[in-house]
Predicted model as a PDB file, atoms N, CA, C, CB and O in Angstrom, pLDDT in the B-factor column:
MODEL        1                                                                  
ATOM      1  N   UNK A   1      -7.894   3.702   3.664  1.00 78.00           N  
ATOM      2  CA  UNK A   1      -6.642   2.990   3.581  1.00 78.00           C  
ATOM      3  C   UNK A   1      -5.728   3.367   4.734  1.00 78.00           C  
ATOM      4  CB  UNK A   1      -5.965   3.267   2.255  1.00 78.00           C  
ATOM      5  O   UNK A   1      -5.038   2.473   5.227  1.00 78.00           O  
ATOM      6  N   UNK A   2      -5.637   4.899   5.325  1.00 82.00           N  
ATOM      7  CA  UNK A   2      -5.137   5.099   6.198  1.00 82.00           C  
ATOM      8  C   UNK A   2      -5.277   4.380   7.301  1.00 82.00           C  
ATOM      9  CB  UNK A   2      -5.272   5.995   6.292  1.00 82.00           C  
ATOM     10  O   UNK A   2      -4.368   3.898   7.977  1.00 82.00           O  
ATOM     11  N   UNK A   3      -6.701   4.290   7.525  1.00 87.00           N  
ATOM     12  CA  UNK A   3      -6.804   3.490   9.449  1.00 87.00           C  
ATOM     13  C   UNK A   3      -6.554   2.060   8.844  1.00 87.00           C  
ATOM     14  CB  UNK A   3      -8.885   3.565  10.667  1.00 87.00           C  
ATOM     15  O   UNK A   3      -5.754   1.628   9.674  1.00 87.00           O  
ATOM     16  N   UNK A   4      -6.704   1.179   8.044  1.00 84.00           N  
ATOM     17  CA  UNK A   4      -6.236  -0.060   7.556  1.00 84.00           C  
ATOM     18  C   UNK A   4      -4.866  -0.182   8.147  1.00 84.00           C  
ATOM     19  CB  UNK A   4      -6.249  -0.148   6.004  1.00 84.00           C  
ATOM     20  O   UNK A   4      -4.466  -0.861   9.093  1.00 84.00           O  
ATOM     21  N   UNK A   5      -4.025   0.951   7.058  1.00 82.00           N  
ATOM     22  CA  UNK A   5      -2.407   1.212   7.546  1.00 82.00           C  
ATOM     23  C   UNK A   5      -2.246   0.763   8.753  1.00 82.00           C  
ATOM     24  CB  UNK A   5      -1.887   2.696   7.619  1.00 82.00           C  
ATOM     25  O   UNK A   5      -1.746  -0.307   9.100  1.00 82.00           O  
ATOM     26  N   UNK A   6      -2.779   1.790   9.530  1.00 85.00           N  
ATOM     27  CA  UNK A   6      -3.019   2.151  11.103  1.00 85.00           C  
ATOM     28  C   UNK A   6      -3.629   0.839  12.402  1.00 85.00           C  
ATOM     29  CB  UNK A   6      -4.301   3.443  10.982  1.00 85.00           C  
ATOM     30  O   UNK A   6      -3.372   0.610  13.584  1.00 85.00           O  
ATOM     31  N   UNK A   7      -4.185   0.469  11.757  1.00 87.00           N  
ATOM     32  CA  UNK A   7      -4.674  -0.747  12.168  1.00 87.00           C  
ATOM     33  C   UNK A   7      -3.450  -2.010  12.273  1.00 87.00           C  
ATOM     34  CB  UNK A   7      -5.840  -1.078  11.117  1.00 87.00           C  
ATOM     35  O   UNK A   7      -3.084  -2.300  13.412  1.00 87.00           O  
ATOM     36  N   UNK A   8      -2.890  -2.674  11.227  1.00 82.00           N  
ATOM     37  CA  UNK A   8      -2.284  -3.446  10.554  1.00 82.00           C  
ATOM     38  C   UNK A   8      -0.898  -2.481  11.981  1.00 82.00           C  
ATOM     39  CB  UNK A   8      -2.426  -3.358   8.436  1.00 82.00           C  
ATOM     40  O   UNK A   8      -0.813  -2.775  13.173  1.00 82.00           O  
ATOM     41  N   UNK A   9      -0.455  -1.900  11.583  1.00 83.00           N  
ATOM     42  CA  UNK A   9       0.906  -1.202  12.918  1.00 83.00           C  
ATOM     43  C   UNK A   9       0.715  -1.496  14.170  1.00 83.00           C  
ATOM     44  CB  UNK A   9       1.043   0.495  13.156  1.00 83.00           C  
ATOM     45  O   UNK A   9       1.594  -2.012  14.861  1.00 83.00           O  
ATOM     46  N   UNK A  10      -0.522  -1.184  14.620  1.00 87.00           N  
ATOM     47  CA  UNK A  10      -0.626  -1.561  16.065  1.00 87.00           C  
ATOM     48  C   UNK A  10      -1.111  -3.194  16.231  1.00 87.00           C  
ATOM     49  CB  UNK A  10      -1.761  -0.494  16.803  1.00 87.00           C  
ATOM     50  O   UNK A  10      -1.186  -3.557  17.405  1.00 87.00           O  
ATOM     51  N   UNK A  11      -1.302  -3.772  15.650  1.00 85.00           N  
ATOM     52  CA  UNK A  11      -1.131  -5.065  15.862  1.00 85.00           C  
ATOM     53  C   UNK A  11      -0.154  -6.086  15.996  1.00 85.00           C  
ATOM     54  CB  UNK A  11      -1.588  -5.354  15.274  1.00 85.00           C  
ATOM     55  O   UNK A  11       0.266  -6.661  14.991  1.00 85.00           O  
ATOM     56  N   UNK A  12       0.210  -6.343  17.021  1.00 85.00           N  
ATOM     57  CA  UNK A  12       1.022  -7.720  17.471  1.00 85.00           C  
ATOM     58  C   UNK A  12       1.215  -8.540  17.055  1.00 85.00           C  
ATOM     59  CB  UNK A  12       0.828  -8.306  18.186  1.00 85.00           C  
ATOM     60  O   UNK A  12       0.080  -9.014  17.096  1.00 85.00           O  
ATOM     61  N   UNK A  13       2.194  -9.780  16.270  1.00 85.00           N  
ATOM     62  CA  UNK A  13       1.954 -11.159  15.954  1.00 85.00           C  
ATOM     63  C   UNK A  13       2.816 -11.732  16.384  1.00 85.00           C  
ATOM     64  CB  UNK A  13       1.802 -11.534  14.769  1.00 85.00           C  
ATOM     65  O   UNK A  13       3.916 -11.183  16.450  1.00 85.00           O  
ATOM     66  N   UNK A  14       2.645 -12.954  16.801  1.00 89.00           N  
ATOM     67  CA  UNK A  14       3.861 -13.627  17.376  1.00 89.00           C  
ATOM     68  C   UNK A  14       4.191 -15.012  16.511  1.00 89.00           C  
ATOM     69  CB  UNK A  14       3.570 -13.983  19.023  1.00 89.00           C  
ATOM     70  O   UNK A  14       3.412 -15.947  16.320  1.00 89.00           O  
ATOM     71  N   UNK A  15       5.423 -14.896  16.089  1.00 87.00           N  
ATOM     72  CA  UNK A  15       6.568 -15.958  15.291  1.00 87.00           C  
ATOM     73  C   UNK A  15       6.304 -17.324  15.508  1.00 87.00           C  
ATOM     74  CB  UNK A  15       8.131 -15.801  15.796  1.00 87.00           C  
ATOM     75  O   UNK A  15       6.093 -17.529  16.703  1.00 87.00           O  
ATOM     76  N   UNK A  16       6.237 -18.302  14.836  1.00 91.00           N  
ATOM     77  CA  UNK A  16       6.416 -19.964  15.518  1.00 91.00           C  
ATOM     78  C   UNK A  16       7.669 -19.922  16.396  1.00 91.00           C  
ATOM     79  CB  UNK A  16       6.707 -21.338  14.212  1.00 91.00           C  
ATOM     80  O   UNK A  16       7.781 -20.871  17.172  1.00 91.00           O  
ATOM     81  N   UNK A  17       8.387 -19.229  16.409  1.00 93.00           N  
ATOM     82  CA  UNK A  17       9.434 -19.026  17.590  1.00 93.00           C  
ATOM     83  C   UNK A  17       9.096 -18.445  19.238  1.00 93.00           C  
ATOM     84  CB  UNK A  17      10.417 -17.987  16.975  1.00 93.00           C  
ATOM     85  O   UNK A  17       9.718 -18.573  20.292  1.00 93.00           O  
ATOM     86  N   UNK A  18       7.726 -17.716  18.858  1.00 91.00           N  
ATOM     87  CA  UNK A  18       7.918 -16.621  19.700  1.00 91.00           C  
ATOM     88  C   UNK A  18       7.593 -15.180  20.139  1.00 91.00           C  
ATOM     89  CB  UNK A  18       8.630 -16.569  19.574  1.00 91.00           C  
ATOM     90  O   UNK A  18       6.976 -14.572  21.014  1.00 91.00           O  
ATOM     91  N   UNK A  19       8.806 -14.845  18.386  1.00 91.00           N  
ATOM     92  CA  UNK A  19       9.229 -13.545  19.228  1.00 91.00           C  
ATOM     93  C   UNK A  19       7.978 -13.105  18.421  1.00 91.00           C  
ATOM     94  CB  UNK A  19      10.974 -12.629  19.086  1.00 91.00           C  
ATOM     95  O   UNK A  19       7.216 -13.752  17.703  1.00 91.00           O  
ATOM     96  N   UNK A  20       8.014 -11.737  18.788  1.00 89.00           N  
ATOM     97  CA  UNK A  20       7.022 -10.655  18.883  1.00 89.00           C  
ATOM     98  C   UNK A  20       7.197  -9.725  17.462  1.00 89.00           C  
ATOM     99  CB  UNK A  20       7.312  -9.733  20.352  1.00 89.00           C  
ATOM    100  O   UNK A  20       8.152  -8.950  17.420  1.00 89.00           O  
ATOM    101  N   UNK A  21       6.369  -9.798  16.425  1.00 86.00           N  
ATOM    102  CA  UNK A  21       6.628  -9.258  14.787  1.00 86.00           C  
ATOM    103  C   UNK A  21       5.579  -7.937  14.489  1.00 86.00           C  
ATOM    104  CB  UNK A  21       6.175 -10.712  13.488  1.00 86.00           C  
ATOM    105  O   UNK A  21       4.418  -8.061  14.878  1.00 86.00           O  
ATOM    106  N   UNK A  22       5.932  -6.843  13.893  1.00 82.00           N  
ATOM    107  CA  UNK A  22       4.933  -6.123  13.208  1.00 82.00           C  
ATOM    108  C   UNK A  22       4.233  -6.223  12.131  1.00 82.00           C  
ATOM    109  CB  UNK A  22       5.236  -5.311  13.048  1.00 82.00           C  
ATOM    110  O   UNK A  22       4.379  -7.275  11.509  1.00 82.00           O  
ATOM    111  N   UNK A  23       3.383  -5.313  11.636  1.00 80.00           N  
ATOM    112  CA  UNK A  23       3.328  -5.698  10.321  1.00 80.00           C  
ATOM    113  C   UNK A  23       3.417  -4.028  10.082  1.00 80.00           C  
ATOM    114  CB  UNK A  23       1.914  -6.744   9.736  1.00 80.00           C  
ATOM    115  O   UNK A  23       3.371  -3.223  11.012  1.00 80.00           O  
ATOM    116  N   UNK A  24       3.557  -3.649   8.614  1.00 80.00           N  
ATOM    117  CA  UNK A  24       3.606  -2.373   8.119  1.00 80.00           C  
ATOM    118  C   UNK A  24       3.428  -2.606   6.794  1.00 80.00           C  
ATOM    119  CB  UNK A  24       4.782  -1.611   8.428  1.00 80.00           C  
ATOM    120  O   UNK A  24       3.737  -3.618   6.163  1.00 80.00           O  
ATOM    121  N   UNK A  25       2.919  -1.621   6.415  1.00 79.00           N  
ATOM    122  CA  UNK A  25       2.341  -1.990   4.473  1.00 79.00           C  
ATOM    123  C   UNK A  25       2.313  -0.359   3.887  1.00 79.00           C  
ATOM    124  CB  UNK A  25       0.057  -2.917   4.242  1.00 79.00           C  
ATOM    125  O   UNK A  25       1.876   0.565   4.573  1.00 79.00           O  
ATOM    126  N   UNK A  26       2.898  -0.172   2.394  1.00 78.00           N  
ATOM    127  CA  UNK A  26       2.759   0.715   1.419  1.00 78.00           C  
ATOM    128  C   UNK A  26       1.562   0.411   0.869  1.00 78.00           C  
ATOM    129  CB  UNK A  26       3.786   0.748   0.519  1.00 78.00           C  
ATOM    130  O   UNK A  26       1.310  -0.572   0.172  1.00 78.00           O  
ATOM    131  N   UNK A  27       0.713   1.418   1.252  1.00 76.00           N  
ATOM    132  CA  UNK A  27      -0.718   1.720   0.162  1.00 76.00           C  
ATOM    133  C   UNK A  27      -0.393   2.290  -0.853  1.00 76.00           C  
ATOM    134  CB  UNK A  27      -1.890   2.635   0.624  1.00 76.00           C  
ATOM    135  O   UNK A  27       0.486   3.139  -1.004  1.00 76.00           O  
ATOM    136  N   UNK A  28      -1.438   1.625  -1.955  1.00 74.00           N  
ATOM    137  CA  UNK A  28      -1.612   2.989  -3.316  1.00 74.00           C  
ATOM    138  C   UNK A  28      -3.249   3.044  -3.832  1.00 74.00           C  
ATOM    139  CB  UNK A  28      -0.460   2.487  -5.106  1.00 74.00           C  
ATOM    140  O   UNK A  28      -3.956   2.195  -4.375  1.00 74.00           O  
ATOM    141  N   UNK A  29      -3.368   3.698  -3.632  1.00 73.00           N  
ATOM    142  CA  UNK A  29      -4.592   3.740  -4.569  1.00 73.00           C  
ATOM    143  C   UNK A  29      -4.491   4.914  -6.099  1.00 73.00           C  
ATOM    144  CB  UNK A  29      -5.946   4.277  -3.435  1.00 73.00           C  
ATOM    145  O   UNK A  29      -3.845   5.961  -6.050  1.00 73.00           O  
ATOM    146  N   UNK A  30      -5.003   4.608  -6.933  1.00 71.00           N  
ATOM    147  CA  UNK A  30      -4.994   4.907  -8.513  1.00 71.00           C  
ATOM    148  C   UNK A  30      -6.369   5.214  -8.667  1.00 71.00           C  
ATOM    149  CB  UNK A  30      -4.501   3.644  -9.567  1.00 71.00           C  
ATOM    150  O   UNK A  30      -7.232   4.577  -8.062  1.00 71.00           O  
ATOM    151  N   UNK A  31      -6.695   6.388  -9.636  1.00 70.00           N  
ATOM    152  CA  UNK A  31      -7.755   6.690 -10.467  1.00 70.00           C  
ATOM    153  C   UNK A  31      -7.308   6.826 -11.208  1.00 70.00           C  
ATOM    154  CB  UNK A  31      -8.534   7.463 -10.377  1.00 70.00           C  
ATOM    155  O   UNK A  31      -6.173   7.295 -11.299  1.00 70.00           O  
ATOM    156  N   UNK A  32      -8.374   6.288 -12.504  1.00 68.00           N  
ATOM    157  CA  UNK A  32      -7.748   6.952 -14.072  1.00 68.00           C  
ATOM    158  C   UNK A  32      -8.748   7.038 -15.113  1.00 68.00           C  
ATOM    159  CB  UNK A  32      -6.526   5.990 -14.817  1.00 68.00           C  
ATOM    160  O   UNK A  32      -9.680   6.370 -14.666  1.00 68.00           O  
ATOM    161  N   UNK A  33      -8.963   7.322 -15.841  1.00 72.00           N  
ATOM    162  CA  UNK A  33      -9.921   7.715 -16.368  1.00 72.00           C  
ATOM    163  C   UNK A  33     -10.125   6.240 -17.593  1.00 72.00           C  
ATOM    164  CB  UNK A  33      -9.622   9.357 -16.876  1.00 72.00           C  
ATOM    165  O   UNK A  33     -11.194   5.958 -18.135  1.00 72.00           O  
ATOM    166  N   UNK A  34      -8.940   5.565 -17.772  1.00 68.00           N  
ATOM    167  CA  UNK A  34      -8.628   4.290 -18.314  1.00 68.00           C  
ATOM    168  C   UNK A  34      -9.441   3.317 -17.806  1.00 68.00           C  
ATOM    169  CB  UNK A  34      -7.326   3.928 -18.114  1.00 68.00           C  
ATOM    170  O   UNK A  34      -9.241   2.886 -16.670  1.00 68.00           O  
ATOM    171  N   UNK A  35     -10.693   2.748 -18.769  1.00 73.00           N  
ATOM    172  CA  UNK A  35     -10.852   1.080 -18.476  1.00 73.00           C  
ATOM    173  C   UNK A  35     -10.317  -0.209 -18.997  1.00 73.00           C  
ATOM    174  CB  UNK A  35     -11.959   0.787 -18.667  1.00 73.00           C  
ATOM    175  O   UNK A  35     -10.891  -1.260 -18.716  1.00 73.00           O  
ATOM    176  N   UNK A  36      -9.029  -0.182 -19.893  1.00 80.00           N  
ATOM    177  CA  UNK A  36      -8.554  -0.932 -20.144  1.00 80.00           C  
ATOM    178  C   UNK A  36      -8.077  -1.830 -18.877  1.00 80.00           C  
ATOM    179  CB  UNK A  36      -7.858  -0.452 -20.931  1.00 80.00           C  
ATOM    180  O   UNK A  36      -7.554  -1.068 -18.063  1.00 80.00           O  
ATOM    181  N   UNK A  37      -8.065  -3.447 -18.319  1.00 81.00           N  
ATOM    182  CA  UNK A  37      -7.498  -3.989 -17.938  1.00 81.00           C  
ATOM    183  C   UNK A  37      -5.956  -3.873 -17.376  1.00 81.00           C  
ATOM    184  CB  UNK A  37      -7.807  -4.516 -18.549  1.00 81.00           C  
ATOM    185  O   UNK A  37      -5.610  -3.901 -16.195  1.00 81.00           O  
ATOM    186  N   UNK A  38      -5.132  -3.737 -18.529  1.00 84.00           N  
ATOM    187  CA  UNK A  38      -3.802  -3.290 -18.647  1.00 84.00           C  
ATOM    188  C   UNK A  38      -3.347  -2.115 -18.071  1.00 84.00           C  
ATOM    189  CB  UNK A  38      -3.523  -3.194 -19.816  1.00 84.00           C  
ATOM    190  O   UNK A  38      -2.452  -1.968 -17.239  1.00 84.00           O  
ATOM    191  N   UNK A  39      -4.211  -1.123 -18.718  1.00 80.00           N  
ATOM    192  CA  UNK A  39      -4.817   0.821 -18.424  1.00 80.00           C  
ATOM    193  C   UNK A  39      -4.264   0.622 -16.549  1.00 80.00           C  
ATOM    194  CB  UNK A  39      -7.618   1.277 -18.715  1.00 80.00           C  
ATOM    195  O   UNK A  39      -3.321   1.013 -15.862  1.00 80.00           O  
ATOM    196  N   UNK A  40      -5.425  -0.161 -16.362  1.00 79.00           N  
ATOM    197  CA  UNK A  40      -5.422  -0.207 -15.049  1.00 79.00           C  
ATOM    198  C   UNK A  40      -4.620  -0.315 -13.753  1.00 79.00           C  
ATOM    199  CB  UNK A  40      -5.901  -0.786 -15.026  1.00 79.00           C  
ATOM    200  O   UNK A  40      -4.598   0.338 -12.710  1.00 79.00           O  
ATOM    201  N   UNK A  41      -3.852  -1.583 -14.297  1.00 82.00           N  
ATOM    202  CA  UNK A  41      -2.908  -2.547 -13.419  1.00 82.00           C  
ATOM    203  C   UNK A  41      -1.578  -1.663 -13.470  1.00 82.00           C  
ATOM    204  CB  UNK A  41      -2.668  -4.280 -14.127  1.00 82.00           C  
ATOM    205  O   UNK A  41      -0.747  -1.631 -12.563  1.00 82.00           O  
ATOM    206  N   UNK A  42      -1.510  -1.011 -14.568  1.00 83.00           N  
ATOM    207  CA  UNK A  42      -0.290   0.148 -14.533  1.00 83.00           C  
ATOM    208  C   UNK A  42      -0.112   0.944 -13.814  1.00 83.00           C  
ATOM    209  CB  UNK A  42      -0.163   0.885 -15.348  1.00 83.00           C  
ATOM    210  O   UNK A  42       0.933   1.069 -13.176  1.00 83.00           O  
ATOM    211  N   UNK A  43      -1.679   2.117 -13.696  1.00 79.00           N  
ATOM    212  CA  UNK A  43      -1.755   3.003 -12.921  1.00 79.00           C  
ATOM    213  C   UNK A  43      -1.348   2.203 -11.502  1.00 79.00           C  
ATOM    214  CB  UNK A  43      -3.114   3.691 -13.074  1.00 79.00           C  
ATOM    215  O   UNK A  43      -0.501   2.527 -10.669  1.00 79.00           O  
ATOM    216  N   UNK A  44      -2.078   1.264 -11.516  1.00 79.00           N  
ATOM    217  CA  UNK A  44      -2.033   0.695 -10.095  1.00 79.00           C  
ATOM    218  C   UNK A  44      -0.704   0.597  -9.095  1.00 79.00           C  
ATOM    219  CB  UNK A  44      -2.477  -0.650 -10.266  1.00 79.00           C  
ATOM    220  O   UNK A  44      -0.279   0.942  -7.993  1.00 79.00           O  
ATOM    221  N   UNK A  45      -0.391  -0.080 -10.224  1.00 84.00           N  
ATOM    222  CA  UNK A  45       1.543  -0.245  -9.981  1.00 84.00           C  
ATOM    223  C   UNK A  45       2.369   0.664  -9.738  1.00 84.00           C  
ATOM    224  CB  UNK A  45       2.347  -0.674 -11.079  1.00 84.00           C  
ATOM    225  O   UNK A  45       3.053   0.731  -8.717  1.00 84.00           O  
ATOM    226  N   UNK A  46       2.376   1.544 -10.777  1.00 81.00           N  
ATOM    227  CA  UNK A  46       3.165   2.973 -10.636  1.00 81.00           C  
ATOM    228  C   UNK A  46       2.477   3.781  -9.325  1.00 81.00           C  
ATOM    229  CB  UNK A  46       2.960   4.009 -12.210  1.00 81.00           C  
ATOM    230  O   UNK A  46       3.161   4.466  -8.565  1.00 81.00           O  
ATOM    231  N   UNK A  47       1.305   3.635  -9.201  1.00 79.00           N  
ATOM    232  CA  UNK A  47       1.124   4.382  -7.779  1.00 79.00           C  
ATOM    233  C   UNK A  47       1.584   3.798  -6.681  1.00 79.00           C  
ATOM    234  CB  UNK A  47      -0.190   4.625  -7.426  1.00 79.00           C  
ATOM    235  O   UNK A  47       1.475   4.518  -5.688  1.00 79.00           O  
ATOM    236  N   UNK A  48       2.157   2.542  -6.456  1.00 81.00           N  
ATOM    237  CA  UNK A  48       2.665   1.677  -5.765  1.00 81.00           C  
ATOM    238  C   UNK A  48       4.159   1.728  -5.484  1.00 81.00           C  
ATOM    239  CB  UNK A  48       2.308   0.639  -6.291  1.00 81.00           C  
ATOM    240  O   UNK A  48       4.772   1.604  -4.424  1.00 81.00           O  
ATOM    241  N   UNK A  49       4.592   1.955  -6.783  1.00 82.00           N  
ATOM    242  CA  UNK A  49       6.075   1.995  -6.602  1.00 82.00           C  
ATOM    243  C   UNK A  49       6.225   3.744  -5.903  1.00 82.00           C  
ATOM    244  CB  UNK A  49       7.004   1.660  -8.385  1.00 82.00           C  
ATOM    245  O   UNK A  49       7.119   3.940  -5.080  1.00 82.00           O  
ATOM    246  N   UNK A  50       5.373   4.809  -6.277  1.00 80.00           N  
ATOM    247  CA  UNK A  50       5.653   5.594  -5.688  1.00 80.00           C  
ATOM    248  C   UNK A  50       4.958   5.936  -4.488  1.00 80.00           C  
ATOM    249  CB  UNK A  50       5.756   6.289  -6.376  1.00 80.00           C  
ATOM    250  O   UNK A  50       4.684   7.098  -4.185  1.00 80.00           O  
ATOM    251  N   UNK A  51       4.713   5.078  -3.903  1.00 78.00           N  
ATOM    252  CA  UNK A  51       4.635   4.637  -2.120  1.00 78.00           C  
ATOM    253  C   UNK A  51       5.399   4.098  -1.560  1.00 78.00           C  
ATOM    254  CB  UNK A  51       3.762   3.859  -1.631  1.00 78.00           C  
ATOM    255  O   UNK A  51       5.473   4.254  -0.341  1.00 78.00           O  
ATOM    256  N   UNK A  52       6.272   3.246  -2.246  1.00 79.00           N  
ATOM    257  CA  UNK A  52       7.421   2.292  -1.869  1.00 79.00           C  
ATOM    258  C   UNK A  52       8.283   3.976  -2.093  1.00 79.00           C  
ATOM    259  CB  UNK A  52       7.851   0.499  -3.141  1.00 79.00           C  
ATOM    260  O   UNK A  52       8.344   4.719  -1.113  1.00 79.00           O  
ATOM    261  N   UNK A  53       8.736   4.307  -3.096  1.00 81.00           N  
ATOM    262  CA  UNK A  53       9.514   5.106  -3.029  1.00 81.00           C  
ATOM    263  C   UNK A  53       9.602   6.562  -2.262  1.00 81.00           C  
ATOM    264  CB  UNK A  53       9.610   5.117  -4.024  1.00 81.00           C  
ATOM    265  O   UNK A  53      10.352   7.539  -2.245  1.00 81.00           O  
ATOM    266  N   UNK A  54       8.509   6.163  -1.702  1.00 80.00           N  
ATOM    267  CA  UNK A  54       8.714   8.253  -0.275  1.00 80.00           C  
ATOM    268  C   UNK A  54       8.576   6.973   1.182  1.00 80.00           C  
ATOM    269  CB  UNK A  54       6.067  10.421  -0.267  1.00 80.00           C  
ATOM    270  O   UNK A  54       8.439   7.341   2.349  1.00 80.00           O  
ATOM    271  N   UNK A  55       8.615   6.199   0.959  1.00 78.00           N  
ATOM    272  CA  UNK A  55       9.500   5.352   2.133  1.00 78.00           C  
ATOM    273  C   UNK A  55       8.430   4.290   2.808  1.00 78.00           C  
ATOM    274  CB  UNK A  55      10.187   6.526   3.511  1.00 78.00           C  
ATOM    275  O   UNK A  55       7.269   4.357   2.403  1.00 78.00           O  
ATOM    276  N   UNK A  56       8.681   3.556   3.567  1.00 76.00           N  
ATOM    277  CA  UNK A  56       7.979   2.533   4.332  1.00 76.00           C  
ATOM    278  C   UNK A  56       6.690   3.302   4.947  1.00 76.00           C  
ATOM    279  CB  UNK A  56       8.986   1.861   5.518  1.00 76.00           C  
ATOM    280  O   UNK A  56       6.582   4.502   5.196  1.00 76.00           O  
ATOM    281  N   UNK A  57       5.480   1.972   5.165  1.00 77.00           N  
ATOM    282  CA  UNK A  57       4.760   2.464   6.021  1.00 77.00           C  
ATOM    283  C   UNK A  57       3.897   3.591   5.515  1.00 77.00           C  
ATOM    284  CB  UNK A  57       5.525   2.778   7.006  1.00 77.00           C  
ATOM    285  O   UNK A  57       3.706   4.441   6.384  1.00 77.00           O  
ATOM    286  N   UNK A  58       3.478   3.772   4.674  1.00 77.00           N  
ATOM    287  CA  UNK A  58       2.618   5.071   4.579  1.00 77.00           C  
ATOM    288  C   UNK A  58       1.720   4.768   3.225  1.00 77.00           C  
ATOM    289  CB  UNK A  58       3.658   6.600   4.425  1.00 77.00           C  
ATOM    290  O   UNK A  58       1.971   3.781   2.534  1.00 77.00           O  
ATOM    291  N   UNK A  59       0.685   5.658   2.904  1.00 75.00           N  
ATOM    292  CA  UNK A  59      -0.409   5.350   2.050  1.00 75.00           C  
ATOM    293  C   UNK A  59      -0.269   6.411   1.237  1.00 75.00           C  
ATOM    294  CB  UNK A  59      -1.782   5.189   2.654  1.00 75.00           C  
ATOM    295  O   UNK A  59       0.075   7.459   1.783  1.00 75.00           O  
ATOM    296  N   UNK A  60      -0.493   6.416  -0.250  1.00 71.00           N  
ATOM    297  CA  UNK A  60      -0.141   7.487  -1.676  1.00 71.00           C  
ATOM    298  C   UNK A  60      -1.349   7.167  -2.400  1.00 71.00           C  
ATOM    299  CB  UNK A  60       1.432   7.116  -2.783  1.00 71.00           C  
ATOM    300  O   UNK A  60      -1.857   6.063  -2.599  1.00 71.00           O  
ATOM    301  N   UNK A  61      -1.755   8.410  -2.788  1.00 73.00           N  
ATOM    302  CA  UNK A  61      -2.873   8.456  -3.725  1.00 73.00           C  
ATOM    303  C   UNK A  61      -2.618   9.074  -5.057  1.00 73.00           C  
ATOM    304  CB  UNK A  61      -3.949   9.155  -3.127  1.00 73.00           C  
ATOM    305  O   UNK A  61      -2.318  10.266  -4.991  1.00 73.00           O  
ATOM    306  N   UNK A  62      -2.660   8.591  -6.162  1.00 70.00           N  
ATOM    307  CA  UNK A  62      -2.158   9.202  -7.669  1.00 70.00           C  
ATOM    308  C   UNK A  62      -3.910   9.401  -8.298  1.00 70.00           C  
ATOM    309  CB  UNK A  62      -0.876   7.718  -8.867  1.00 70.00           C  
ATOM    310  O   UNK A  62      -4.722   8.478  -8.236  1.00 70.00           O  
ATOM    311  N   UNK A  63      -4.183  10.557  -8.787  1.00 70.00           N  
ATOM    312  CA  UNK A  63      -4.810  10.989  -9.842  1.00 70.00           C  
ATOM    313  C   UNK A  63      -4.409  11.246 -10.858  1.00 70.00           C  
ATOM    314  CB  UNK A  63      -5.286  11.713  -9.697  1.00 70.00           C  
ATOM    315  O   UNK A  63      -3.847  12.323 -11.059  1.00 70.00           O  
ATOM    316  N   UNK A  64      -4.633  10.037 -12.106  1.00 63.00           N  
ATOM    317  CA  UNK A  64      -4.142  10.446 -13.440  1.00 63.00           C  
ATOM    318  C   UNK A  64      -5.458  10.938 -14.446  1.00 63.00           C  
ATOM    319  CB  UNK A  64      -3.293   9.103 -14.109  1.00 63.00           C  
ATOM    320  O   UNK A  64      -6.625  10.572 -14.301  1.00 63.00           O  
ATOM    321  N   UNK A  65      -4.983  11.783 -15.405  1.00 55.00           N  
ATOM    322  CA  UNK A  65      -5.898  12.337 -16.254  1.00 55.00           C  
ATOM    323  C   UNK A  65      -6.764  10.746 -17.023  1.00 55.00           C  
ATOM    324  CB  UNK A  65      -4.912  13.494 -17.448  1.00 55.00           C  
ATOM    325  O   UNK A  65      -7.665  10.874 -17.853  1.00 55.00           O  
TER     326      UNK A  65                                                      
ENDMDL                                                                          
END                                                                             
């Protein structure tokens, strides 16, 4: 997920205008010992929001019991 990150930053795109755009993305990845559907999409999420929340740009990995 890191070189993805990493990848996705150093790439260029340019606007129907033009100008010159980045891209940057919050990773998460989740384990859980949960196969519920639901189980899942939670962990998923909450590992997400706490990638969004230690700031832009960077990749978080949660291990739940």
């Amino acid at each position: 997920m890191e070189r993805l990150r990493e990848s996705w930053e150093r790439l260029e795109y340019r606007a129907p205008d033009g100008r010159a755009c980045s891209v940057t993305a919050a990773l998460a990845w989740s384990s859980t010992a949960e196969r519920e559907p639901q189980a899942l999409l939670h962990a998923a999420d909450q590992a997400l929001y706490c990638a969004k929340g230690q700031g832009r740009n960077r990749m978080h990995l949660v291990l739940a019991a």
